[in-house]
MARTOR-616090 format. One line per 8 residues: number of its first residue (from 1); their letters; for each residue x, y, z of C-alpha. Coordinates in steps of 0.5 Angstrom, whole numbers. Layout:
MARTOR-616090
NUM	A	X Y Z ~ ...
end
This chain:
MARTOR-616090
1	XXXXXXXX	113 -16 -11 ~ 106 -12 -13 ~ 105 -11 -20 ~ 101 -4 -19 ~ 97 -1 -25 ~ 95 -4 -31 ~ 95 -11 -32 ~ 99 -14 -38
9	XXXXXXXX	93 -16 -42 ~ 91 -9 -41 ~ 98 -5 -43 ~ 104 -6 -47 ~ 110 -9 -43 ~ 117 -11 -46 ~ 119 -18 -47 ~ 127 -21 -48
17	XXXXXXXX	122 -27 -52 ~ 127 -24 -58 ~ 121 -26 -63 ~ 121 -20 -68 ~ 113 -18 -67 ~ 116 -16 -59 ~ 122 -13 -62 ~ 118 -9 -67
25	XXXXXXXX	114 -6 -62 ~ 120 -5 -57 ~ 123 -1 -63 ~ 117 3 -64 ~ 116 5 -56 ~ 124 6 -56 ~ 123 12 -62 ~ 117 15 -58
33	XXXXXXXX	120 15 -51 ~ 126 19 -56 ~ 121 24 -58 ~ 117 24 -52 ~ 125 26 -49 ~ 127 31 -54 ~ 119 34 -54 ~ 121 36 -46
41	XXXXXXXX	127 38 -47 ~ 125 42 -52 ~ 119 45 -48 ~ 121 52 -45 ~ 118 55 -39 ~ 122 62 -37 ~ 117 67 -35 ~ 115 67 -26
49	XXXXXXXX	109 64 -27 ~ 105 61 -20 ~ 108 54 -19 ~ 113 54 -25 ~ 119 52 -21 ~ 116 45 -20 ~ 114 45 -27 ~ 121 45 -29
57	XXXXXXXX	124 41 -24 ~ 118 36 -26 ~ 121 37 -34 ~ 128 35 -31 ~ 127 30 -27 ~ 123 27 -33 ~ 128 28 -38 ~ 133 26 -33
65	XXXXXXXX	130 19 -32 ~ 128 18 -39 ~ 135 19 -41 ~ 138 16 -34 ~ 134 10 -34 ~ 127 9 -38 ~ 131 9 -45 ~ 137 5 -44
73	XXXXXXXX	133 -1 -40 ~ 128 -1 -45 ~ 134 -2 -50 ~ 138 -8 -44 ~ 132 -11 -42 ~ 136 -17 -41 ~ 141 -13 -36 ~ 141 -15 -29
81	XXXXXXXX	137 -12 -24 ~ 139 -6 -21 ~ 138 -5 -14 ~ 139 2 -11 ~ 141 2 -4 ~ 139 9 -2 ~ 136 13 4 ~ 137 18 10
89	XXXXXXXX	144 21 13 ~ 146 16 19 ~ 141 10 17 ~ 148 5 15 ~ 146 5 8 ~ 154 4 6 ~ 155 -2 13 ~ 148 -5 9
97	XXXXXXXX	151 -6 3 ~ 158 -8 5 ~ 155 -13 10 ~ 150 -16 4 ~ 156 -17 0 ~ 161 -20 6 ~ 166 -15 4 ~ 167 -8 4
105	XXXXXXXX	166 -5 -2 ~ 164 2 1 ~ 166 7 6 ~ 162 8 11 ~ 164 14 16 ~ 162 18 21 ~ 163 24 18 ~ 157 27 14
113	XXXXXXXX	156 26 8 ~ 158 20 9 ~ 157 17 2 ~ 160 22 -3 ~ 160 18 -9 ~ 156 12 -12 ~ 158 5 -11 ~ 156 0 -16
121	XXXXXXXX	158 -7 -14 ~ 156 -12 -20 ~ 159 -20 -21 ~ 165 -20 -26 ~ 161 -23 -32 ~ 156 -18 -32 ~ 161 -12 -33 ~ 159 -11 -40
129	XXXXXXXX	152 -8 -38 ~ 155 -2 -35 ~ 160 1 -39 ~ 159 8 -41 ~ 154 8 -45 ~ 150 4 -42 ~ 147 6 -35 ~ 148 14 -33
137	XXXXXXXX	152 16 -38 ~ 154 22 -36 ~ 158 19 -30 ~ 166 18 -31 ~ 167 10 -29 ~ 173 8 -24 ~ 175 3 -21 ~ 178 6 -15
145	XXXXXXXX	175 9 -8 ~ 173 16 -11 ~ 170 22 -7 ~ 168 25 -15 ~ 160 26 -14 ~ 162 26 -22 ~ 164 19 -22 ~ 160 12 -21
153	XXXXXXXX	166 6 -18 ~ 164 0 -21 ~ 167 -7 -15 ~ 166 -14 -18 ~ 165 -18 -13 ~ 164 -26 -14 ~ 159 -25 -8 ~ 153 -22 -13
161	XXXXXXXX	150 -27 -17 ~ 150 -26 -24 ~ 143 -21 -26 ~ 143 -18 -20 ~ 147 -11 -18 ~ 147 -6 -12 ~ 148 2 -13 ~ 151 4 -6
169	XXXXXXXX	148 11 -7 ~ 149 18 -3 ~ 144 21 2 ~ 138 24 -1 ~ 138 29 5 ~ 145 30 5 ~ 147 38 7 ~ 151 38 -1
177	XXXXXXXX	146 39 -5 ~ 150 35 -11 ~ 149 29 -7 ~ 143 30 -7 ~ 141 32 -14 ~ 146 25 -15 ~ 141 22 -10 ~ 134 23 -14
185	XXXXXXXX	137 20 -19 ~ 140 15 -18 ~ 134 12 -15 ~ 130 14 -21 ~ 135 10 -25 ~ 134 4 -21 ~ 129 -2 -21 ~ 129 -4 -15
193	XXXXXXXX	129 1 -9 ~ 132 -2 -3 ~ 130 4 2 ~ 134 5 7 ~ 132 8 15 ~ 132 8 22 ~ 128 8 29 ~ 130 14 29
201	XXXXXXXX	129 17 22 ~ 124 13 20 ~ 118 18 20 ~ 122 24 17 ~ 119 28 12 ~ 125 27 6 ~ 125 20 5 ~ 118 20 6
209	XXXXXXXX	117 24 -1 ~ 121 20 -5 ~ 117 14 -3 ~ 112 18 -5 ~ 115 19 -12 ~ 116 12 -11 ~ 108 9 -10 ~ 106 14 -16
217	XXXXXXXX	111 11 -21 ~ 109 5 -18 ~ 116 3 -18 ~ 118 -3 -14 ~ 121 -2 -7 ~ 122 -5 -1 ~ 124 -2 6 ~ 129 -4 12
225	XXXXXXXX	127 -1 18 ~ 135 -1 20 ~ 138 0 27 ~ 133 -1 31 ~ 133 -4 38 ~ 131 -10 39 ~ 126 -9 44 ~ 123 -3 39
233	XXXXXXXX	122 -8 33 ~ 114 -10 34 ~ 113 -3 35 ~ 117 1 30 ~ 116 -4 26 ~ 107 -4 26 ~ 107 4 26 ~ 113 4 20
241	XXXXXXXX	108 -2 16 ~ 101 3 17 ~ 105 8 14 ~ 106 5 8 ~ 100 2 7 ~ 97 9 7 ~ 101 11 2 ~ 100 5 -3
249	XXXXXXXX	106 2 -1 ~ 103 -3 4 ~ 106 -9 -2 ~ 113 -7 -1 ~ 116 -12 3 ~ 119 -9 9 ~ 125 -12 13 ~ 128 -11 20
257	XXXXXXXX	136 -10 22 ~ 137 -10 30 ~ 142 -4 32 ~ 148 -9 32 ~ 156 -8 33 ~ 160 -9 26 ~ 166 -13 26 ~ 173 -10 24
265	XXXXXXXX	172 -11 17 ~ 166 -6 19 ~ 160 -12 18 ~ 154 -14 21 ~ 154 -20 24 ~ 152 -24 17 ~ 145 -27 21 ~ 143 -20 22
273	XXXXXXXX	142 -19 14 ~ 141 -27 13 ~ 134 -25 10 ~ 135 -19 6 ~ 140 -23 2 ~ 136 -29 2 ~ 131 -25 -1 ~ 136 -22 -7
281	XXXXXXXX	138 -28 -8 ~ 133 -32 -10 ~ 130 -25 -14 ~ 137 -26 -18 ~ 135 -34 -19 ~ 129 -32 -22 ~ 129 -29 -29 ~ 121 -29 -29
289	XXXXXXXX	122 -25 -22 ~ 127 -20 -24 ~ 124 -19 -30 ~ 117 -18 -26 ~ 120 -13 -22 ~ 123 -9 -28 ~ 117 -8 -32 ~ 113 -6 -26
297	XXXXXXXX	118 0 -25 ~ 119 1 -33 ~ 112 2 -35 ~ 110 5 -28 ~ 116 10 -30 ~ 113 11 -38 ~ 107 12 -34 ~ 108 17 -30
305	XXXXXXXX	112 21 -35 ~ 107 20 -40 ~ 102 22 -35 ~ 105 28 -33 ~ 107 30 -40 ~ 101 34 -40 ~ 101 37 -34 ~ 108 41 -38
313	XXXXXXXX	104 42 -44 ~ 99 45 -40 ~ 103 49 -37 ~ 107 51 -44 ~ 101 53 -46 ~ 100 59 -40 ~ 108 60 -42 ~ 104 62 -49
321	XXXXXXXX	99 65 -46 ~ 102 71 -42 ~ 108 71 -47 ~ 103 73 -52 ~ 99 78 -47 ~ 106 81 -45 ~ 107 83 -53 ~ 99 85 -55
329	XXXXXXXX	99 89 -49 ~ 107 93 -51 ~ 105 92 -58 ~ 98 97 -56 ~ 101 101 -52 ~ 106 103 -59 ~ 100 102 -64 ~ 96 107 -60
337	XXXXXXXX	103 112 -61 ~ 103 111 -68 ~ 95 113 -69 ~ 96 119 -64 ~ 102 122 -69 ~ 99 120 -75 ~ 92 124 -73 ~ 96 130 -69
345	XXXXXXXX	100 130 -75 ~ 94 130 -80 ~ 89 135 -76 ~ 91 141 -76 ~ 95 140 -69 ~ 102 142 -71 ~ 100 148 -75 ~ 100 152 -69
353	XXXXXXXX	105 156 -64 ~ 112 157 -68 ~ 110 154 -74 ~ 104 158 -75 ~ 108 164 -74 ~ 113 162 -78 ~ 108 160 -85 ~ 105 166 -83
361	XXXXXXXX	112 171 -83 ~ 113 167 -90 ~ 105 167 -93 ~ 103 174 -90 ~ 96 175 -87 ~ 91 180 -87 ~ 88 181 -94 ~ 91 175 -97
369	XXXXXXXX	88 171 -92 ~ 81 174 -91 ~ 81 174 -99 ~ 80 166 -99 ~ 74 167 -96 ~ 71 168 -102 ~ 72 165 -109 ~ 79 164 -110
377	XXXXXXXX	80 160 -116 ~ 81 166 -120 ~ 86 169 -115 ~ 91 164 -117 ~ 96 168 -119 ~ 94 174 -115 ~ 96 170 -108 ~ 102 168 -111
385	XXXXXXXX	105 175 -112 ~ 102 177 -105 ~ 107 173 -102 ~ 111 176 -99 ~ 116 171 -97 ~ 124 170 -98 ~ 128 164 -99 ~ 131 165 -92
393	XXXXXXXX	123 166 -89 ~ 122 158 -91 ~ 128 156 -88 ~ 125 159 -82 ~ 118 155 -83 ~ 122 148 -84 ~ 126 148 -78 ~ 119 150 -73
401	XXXXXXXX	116 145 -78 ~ 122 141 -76 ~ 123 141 -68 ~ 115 141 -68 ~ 114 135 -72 ~ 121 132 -67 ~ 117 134 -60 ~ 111 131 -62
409	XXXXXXXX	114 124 -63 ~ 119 124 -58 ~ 113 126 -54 ~ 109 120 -56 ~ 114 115 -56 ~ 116 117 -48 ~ 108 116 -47 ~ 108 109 -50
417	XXXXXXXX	114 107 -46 ~ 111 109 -40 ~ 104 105 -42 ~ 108 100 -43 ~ 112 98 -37 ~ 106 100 -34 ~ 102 94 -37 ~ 108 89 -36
425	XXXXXXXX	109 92 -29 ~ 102 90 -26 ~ 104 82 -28 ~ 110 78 -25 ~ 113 76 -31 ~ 113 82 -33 ~ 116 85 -28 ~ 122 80 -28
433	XXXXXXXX	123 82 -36 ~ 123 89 -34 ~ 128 88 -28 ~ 133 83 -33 ~ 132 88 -39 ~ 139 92 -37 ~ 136 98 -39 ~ 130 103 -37
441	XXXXXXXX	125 101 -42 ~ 119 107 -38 ~ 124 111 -43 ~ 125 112 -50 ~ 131 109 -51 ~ 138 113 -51 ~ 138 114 -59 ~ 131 116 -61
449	XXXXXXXX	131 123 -61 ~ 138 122 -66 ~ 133 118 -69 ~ 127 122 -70 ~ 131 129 -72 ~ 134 124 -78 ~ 128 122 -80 ~ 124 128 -80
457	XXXXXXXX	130 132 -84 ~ 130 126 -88 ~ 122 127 -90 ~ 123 134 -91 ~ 129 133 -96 ~ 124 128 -99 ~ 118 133 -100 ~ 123 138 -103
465	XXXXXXXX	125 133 -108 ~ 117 131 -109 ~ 116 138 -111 ~ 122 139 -115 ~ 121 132 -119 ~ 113 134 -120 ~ 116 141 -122 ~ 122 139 -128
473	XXXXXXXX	117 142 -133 ~ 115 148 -130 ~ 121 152 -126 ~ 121 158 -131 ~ 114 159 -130 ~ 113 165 -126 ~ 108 162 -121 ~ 115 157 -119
481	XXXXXXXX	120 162 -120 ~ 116 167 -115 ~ 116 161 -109 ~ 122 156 -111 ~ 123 149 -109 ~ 123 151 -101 ~ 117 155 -102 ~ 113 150 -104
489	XXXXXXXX	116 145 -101 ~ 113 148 -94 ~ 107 150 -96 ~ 106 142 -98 ~ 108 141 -91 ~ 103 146 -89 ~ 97 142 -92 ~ 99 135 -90
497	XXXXXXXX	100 137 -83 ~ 91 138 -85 ~ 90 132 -89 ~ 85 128 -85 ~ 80 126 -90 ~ 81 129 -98 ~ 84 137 -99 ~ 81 142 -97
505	XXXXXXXX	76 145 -101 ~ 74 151 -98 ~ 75 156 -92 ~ 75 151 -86 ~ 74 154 -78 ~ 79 155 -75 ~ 87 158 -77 ~ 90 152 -79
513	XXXXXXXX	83 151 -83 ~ 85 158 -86 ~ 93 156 -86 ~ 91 150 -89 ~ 88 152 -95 ~ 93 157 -97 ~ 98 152 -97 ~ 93 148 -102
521	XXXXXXXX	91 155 -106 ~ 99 156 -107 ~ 101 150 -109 ~ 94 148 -114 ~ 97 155 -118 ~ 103 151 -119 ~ 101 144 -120 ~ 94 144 -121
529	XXXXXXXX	89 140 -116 ~ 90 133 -119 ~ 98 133 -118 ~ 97 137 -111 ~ 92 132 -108 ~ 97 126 -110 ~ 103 131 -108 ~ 100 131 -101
537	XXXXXXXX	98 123 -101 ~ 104 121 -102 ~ 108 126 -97 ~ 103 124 -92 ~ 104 116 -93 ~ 111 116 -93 ~ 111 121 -87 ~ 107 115 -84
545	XXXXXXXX	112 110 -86 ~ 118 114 -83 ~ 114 114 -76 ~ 113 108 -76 ~ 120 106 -77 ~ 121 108 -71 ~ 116 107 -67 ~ 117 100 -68
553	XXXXXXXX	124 101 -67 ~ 121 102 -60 ~ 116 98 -59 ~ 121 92 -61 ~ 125 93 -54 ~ 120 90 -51 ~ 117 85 -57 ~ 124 82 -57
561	XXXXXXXX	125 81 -51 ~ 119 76 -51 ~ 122 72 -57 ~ 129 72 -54 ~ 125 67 -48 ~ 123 62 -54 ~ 116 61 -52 ~ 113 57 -58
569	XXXXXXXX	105 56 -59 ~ 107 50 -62 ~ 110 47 -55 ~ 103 44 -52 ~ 101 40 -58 ~ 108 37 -59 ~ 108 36 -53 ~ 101 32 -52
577	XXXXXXXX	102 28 -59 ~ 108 25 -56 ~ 106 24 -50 ~ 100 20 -53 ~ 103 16 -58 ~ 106 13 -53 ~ 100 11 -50 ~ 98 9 -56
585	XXXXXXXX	103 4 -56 ~ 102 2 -49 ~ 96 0 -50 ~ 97 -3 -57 ~ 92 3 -60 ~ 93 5 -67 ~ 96 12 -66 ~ 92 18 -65
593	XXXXXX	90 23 -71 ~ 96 28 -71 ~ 100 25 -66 ~ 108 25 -69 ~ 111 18 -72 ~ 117 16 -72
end
């Protein structure tokens, strides 16, 4: 067998030499390949990126096989040998098996599938290597002919050596897809993959894959070009050679079984494997030859999924990256609905249509409102009583203020939602959120407007106790008494609906310049400039808090639909330190800055 990759003296390689400066090291790599297992499976990449689904059946297959086989074989380096039979439909692996052991341990059949659960045949006092919690866990051990996918049949058998055992495992292109997810992983758990196919399946594209596989984890593998004619070998058997030499398997030793009739007990004619078994059993003779063959498959395993770790970590962080571009792009499109609310809300905007009509209704116009045109702090009291207004005629001008307040919102708040969902809708991942959302997100949601009418309500009853608090010493003035809690509380709704950068301080262009100031002149002849100015700030803040509120509300559809996945900035890092401080350990370097410890 070739030992492809690093050599010993340049890479770190298990020992069964039991001295305590090669267990310490075993230790550590075992607590790093823990780590580097529990980073993985920690690794999150839900969003429909291009080439994420074989991101995540890489990152399975690589978990799969740190639990399957790289962990329990680095903590059992003394365990026998684990030969893995495996290949195509019909390529007579279960027949091979049966007739490398000389009895019949399997059942092989002509219905397809044929192999439906793996057989492993092992000697009797190797036993103890294959209990629960050794190899494959998670399959139910049995001692009786199953068809449980579900279950590994254990058969000892004095015929297998001592240090050597064979797993008979399902087709790897089987027509259930259980047998061959089964398939891949068994094969990833072996040390020695016996591959088995034929003269007519040999060029297929299936087994070829997973040879592929095979050469780039640089595990050992040998072939058996199965069922071939005789006066077919040289040919088949030269084409199949230049076939695995380019694809860097050109050391695996390749092996020919002619097409041969079984006997009743369903076995080759025993010279017809003679040299297959003569060749395992001399592997199983030779400690030194065993343990070659594991540590080639074992560090080309701890190789590649440490290798490939990065190519995760890079795609978790693309999984960041768009996360983070999904939530900057719904947070803009609700940030760009608070700021549009704040700036019509404050610039005069609200003060027009029924709102005007209704303040001009309470206030009157005409005199009044040309007199501000000149000096007015001496018409104080003078534009108090020139107010014609009744209790019921404020009522009128908190209701407009009410329903123009509610219109504006709401109609920011649809404007947000469709931006975006037009933003989330130009990238697929996006999409695919938008289609799993289980509501329609280009929308204010059911409860907003409900929301937004108690809130404004909320605000209003909130400047009116603003106005009554900052009124306690004053309600048996005249001046209070002319205009009343409600009076005054519209008229500090008026002047915050104009207050964009300090009160008014003079006769501005336009109505709601004029409206406005008004609303100033009124309440100043109440409460002085000075508790005006911290009235109206205090108004305007809180009116922007409440807003907030709910636009947030709004915007946290989306927001938390993108922390519902999971994605962590941190994910990459901990992947590459993990990865890295088994290399570390490989290569017997001391660890890199920042990589984990165990």
């Amino acid at each position: 067998m070739n030992n492809r990759g690093a050599s010993p003296t340049q890479e770190w390689l298990p020992t069964d030499s039991g001295d305590a400066a090669s267990i310490g090291d075993q230790t550590r790599m075992v607590t790093a390949l823990v780590q580097l297992r529990s980073a993985l499976q920690e690794a999150t990449l839900p969003l429909e990126l291009p080439g994420v689904a074989d991101l995540r059946t890489s990152q399975s297959e690589m978990v799969a096989q740190l639990e399957d086989y790289v962990i329990p074989r680095l903590m059992t380096i003394d365990a026998p040998l684990l030969v893995v039979v495996g290949g195509s439909t019909g390529a007579g692996k279960s027949t091979l098996v049966n007739s490398l052991v000389g009895q019949r341990v399997t059942a092989p059949g002509v219905l397809r599938p044929t192999t439906r659960s793996p057989v492993l045949v092992h000697n009797p006092a190797d036993a103890s290597w294959f209990g629960q919690d050794r190899l494959l866990p998670e399959l139910e051990r049995v001692e009786r002919s199953t068809n449980d996918p579900g279950a590994l049949q254990l058969v000892a058998s004095d015929e297998i050596p001592p240090g050597l055992a064979v797993l008979d495992a399902p087709d790897i292109d089987s027509v259930e897809e259980r047998n061959r997810t089964l398939a891949a992983q068994l094969l990833a758990a072996g040390d020695l993959w016996l591959f088995v196919t034929s003269a007519a399946r040999y060029a297929d594209q299936v087994p070829w894959d997973f040879l592929r596989q095979a050469a780039e984890r640089s595990a050992a593998v040998a072939i058996v070009l199965d069922r071939t004619p005789e006066d077919a070998v040289q040919t088949v058997s030269t084409h199949l050679s230049r076939m695995l030499a380019s694809r860097g398997l050109k050391d695996s030793p390749l092996f020919t079984v002619t097409e041969g009739t079984v006997n009743d007990d369903g076995l080759l004619p025993a010279q017809d494997v003679a040299q297959i078994r003569s060749w395992l059993l001399t592997l199983a003779a030779d400690a030194e030859a065993r343990q070659s063959v594991v540590k080639q498959t074992l560090t080309g395993a701890i190789r590649n999924i440490s290798r490939h770790t990065h190519v995760i970590a890079d795609g978790a962080a693309e999984q960041h990256k768009v996360a983070a571009q999904l939530r900057a792009d719904a947070k803009s499109a609700y940030d760009r609905a608070n700021q549009s609310i704040a700036s019509a809300s404050a610039d005069g905007t609200l003060l027009r249509g029924e709102v005007l009509a209704r303040w001009q209704e309470f206030v009157g116009t005409g005199e009044l409102l040309r007199s501000l045109e000149t000096r007015v702090g001496w018409l104080r009291d003078r534009i108090v009583g020139a107010v014609r207004g009744k209790p019921q005629q404020a009522e009128r001008v908190t209701v407009a203020v009410e329903s123009g307040l509610q219109t504006l919102i709401l109609e920011h708040a649809e404007a947000a939602a469709e931006r975006a969902e037009a933003s989330w809708q130009s990238l697929a991942p996006g999409k695919a959120l938008l289609a799993d959302a289980g509501e329609d997100l280009g929308r204010a949601s059911r409860t907003f407007r409900v929301r937004a009418e108690r809130a404004v309500r909320e605000w209003q009853q909130d400047v009116l106790n603003m106005v009554r608090t900052e009124g306690a010493d004053k309600r048996t003035t005249a001046r209070f008494m002319a205009l009343g809690v409600n009076g005054l509380g519209v008229a500090l709704m008026i002047v915050v609906f104009a207050h964009t950068g300090g009160l008014l301080i003079g006769a501005e262009a336009g109505v709601a310049g004029g409206t406005a100031l008004l609303g100033q002149k009124l309440l100043e002849a109440v409460f002085g400039d000075q508790a005006v100015r911290s009235l109206a700030e205090r108004a305007r803040k809180d009116l922007e808090v409440r807003v907030r509120a709910l636009i947030d509300s709004e915007s946290s559809r989306y927001l938390e639909l993108v922390d519902s996945l999971g994605i962590s900035e941190t994910t990459p890092d901990q992947l590459r330190d993990a990865s890295r401080r088994v290399d570390d350990l490989r290569f017997g370097t001391q660890p890199t800055p920042g990589a984990l410890t165990p």
